[in-house]
Structures are given as C-alpha cells and as structure tokens.
C-alpha positions in Angstrom: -43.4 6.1 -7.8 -41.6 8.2 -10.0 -37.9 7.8 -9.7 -35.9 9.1 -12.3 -33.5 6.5 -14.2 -30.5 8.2 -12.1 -31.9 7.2 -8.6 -33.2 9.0 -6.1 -30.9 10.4 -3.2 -32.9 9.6 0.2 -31.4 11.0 3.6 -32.9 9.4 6.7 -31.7 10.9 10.1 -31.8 9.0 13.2 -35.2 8.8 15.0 -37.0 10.2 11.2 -40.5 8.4 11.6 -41.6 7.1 8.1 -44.1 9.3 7.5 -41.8 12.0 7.6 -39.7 10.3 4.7 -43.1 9.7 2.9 -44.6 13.5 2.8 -40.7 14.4 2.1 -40.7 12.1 -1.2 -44.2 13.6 -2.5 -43.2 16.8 -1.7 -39.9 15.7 -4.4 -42.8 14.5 -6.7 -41.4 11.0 -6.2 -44.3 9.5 -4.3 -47.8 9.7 -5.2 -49.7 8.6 -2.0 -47.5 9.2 1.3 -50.2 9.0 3.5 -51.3 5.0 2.2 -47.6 4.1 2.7 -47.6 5.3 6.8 -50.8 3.4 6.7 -48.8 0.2 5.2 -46.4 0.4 7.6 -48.1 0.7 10.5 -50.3 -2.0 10.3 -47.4 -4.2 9.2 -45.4 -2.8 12.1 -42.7 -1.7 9.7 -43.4 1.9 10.3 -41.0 1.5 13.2 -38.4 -0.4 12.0 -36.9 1.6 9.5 -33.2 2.2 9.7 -31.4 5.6 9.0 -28.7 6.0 6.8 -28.0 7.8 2.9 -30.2 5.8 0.5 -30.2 5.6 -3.7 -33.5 4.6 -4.5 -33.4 3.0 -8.0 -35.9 3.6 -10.7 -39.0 1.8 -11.0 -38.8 1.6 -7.7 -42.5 0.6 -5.6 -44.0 2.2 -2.8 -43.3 -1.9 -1.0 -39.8 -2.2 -2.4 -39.0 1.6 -1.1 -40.3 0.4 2.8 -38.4 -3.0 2.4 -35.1 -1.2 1.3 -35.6 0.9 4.5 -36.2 -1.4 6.5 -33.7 -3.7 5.3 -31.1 -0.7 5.7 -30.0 -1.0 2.5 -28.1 2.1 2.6 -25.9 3.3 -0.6 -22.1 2.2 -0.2 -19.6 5.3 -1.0 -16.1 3.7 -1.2 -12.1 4.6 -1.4 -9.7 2.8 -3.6 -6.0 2.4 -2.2 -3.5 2.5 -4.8 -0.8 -0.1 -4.5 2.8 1.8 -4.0 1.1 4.9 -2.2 2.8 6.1 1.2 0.7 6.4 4.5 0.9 10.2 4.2 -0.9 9.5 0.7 -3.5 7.3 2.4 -4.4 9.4 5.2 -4.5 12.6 2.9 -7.0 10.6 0.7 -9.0 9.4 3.7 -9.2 13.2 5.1 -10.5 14.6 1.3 -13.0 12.1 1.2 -16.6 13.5 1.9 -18.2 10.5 3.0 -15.2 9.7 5.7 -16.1 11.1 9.5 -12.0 11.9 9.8 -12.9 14.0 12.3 -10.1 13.4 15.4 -7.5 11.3 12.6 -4.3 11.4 14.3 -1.7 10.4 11.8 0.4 10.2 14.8 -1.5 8.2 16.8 -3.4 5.7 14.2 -1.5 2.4 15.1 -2.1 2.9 18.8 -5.6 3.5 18.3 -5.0 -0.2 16.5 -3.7 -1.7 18.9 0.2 -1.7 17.3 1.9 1.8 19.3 5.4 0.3 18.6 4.7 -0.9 14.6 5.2 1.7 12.0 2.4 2.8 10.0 4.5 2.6 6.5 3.1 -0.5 4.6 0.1 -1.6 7.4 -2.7 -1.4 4.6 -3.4 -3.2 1.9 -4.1 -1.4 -1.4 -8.0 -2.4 -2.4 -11.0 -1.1 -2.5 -13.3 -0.7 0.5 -17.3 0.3 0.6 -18.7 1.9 3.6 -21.8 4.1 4.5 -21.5 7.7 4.8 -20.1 9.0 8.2 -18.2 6.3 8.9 -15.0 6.8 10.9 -11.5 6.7 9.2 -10.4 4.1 11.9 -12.8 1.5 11.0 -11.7 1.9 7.2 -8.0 2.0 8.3 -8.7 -1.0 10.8 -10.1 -3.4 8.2 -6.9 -2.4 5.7 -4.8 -3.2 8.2 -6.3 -6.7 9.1 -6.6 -7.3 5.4 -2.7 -6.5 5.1 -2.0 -8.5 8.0 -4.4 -11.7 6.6 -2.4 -11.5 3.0 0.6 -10.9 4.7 0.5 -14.1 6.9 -0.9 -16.1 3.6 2.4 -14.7 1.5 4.3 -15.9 4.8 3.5 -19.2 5.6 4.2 -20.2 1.9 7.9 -19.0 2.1 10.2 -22.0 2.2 13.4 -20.3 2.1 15.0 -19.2 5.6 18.6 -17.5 4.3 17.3 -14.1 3.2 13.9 -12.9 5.2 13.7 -14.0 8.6 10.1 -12.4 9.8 7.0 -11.5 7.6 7.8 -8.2 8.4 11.1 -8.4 6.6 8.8 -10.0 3.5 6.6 -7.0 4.3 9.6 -4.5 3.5 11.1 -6.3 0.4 7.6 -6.0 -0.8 7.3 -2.7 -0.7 10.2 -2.4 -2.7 9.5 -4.0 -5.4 6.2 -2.5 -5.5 8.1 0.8 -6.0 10.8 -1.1 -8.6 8.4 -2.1 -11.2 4.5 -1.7 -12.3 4.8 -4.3 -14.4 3.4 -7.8 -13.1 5.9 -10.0 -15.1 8.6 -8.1 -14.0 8.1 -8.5 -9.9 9.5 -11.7 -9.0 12.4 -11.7 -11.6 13.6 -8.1 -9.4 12.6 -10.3 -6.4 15.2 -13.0 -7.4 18.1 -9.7 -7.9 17.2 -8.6 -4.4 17.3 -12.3 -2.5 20.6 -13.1 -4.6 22.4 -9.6 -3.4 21.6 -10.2 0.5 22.0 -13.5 0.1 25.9 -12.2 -0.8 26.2 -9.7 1.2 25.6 -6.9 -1.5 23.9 -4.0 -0.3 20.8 -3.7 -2.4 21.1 -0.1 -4.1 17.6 0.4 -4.9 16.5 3.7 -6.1 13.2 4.3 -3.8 14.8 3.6 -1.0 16.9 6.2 -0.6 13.8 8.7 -2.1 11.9 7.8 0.7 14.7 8.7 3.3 15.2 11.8 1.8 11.4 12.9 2.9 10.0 16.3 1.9 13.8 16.9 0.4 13.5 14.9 -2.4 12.3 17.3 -5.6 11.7 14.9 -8.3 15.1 15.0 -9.3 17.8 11.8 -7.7 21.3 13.2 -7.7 24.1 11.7 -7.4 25.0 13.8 -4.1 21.5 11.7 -2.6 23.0 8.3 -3.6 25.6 9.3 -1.6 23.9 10.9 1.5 23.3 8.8 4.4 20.3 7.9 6.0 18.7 4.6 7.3 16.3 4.2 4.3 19.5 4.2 1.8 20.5 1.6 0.7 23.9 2.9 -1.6 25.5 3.7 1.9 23.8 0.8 4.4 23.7 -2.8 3.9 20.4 -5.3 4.3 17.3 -3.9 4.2 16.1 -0.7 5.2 13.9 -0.6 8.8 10.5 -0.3 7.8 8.5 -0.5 4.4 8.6 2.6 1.7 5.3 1.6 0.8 2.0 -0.3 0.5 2.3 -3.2 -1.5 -0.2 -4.6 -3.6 -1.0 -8.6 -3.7 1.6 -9.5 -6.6 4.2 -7.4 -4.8 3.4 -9.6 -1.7 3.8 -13.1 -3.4 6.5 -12.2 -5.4 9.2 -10.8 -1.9 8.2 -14.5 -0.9 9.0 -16.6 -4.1 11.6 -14.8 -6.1 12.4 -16.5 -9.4 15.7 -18.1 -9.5 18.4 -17.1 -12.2 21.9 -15.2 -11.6 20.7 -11.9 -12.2 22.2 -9.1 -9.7 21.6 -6.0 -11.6 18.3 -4.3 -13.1 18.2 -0.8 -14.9 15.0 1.2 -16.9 15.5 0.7 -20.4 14.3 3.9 -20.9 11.2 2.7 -23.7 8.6 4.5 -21.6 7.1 1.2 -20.9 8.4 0.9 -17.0 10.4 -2.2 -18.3 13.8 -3.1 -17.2 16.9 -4.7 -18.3 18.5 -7.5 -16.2 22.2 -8.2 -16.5 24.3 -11.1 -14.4 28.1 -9.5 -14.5 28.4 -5.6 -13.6 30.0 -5.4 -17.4 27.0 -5.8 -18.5 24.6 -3.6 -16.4 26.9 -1.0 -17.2 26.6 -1.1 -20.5 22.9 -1.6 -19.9 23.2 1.9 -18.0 25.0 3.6 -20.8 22.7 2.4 -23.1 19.6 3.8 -20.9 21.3 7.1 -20.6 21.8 7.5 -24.4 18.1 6.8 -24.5 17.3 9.4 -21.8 19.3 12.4 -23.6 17.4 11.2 -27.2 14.4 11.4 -25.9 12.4 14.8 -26.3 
C-alpha cells in the first residue's frame, strides 16, 4: 500500500461493501490490488463485517492490517477540550462550532432535562477535560459523559469533606468551587483563597468576590467592573447579598474541586491582585492591611503602561 507519512483519510458510509472501499483506495493510488483484497475478505468472511465510520489509515499500512482496522472499527477519534473556568454558554458555543459534533436539535434550554436533571442548573454540570468521540456524534452524549464525570469528581471531592460549618451539600462545594476557579489560575494559590472564603461565612462576612457579581451582571458586563456594579444588586453579588450565590459561575477544574473541600487553615480574610502580571495575590488578616495591599495594587495599575 502506499500511504503517505500523513495518513490516509478513509470515509466508510453505512452499508459501503468492501470492495467499494478497495476500488475507491486504488482509484487514490493507495492500493495496488483491490480486487485480491475483496477476494481476502470473502473467503475469510470479513468482507461483511466491516464497520463504517471516518478512518486515518497510518503509513506503511498492509492490505491485512487496513481489513483488520476496518473490521475492528477502529475509527479516528476527533475530540473537544473543556477549559476549566468557562461558562455553559462557552461550552455549548464550542460544542455547536465543532465540525465533528452532530449539534443538530442542541437546546441550551432544554440540555439538563434531556439529562435527566430539568430542575438543576446547567452552570458548573461539566467537568473541564478532554473528551474523544467519532465523527457525528451527538452533543448530548459528549455533554452526558461531562456531566457524569463532574458529578463522579464531585462526589469524590465530597465524601472527603470533614468539616460541616461552612458547606452543607456538594452542591454548595460545587459553587465555592467555581469561584475559586474564577479567583486564581494559579494552583498554589487555590486552597489558601479557599481558607479566606470558609473563614468569612464561617463569620458571617459576605464574601465580596469579584466574579460573582460579573456573572450577575450577564451580557451587561463590558470588561470594565465599576464601582456602580459592586453596588448593584443582583443574586449573583456578593458585595450586596450574604452566603453564597445560588448556582455556580463556572466549571471548575479538579484542583478547584479539592481545594472548596479542604481549605488551608490560617487567619487570612482578605486577597487582592498584586498587580505583577502573574495572576498572583496578596493575602492580608486585618482590613489595615488589605487596604494597604489595595493601594499598593492600584499604584501598580496606573504605572503600568
């Protein structure tokens, strides 16, 4: 056979007999002798039992290992990578642009009843990884086994969390999480900001967390938080509502998961961008201090270019 070192890109429709595929591949130059490989399979009775589906059929590929791939349905895996922190309406939009995804009949509306969940929310049901599928397959299937991968990590997270004072559901984990995955990037940082959040519920201080309130704000927000915004009410903010807001802002990634569930202790209650460029944060204990830490981040703000 003569398959170039990039592959060969094989399309098999349902019902395709092989012979079919064989006089389509010499026709491509790619095989030499169609007519001996029909012969092959029909006398091994493999001529029938070939499966249909997109193929890559890798170089030095044989006229045997071709019919076995075939057979085997071996078909070539396309696959979509969810980012930790993106929204549903980011997920779904990704699903929808995707060429290999059948997202024909997707319902943002509708997705968690077609799962089984019509009162659950859709914000934060999927984990962030990244899933392999043929081509054609239906959005639902990919969206079904995020969720049940959410839900599995999410129960793991949960049954490890000892504490009973802050989070009283997995849901409520769930919701921290995907605040924290907003808060920070940065993997060292995630269960020191867990620790500020559990120790202001834990006193009653309403958690004043910047992504919160962008989320309530919806198509509003502009890329630009005002103080007017900090100010104007909505469920998601947390500047004008105490506890934690009803539903995630987010998908949260693994670390994001563990860390809502085992905060690390200390007596920080404040966190602000230091402004470096490197998505770090400075902690502070008294409100003395995190307003210096402000002033000190706003100074670097107005230096910057």
């Amino acid at each position: 056979m003569n398959v170039p070192e990039s592959g060969e890109w094989l399309n098999v429709p349902p019902g395709t007999p092989l012979a079919r595929v064989a006089n389509d591949l010499n026709g491509r130059g790619v095989l030499e002798a169609p007519r001996l490989l029909s012969i092959y399979g029909r006398l091994s009775g493999e001529a029938t039992r070939i499966q249909a589906g997109e193929y890559l059929i890798p170089h030095e590929s044989s006229p045997r290992q071709l019919l076995e791939q075939l057979v085997s349905g071996d078909v070539y895996l396309h696959q979509i990578t969810v980012v930790e922190g993106w929204r549903f309406e980011e997920l779904i939009a990704a699903i929808r642009d995707h060429e290999a995804i059948d997202s024909s009949g997707l319902s943002a509306e509708t997705i968690m009843a077609d799962l089984d969940e019509a009162d659950t929310h859709p914000e934060g049901q999927f984990y962030p990884d990244t899933y392999r599928f043929p081509k054609g397959t239906l959005a639902l299937e990919i969206l079904n086994q995020a969720h049940e991968a959410m839900r599995e990590r999410l129960g793991d997270a949960w049954s490890g969390y000892r504490a009973t004072s802050v989070l009283k559901s997995p849901y409520e984990a769930l919701i921290l999480a995907s605040i924290i995955e907003k808060e920070t990037g940065l993997a060292a940082e995630r269960r020191r900001i867990a620790g500020v959040f559990h120790r202001r519920l834990e006193r009653g201080m309403r958690l004043q967390t910047d992504p919160t309130v962008i989320y309530g704000l919806g198509a509003e927000f502009d890329g630009n938080l005002r103080r007017a915004d900090l100010a104007s009410d909505t469920p998601y903010n947390t500047y004008t509502r105490a506890g934690l807001p009803p539903t995630p802002i987010a998908l949260p990634g693994g670390g994001a998961l563990s860390a809502a569930v085992d905060p690390e202790p200390g007596s920080e209650l404040y966190f602000v961008a230091t402004g470096l460029g490197d998505g770090s944060h400075y902690f502070s204990t008294t409100l003395e201090e995190h307003n210096a830490a402000v002033a000190r981040y706003l100074q670097q703000v107005r230096a910057s270019p």
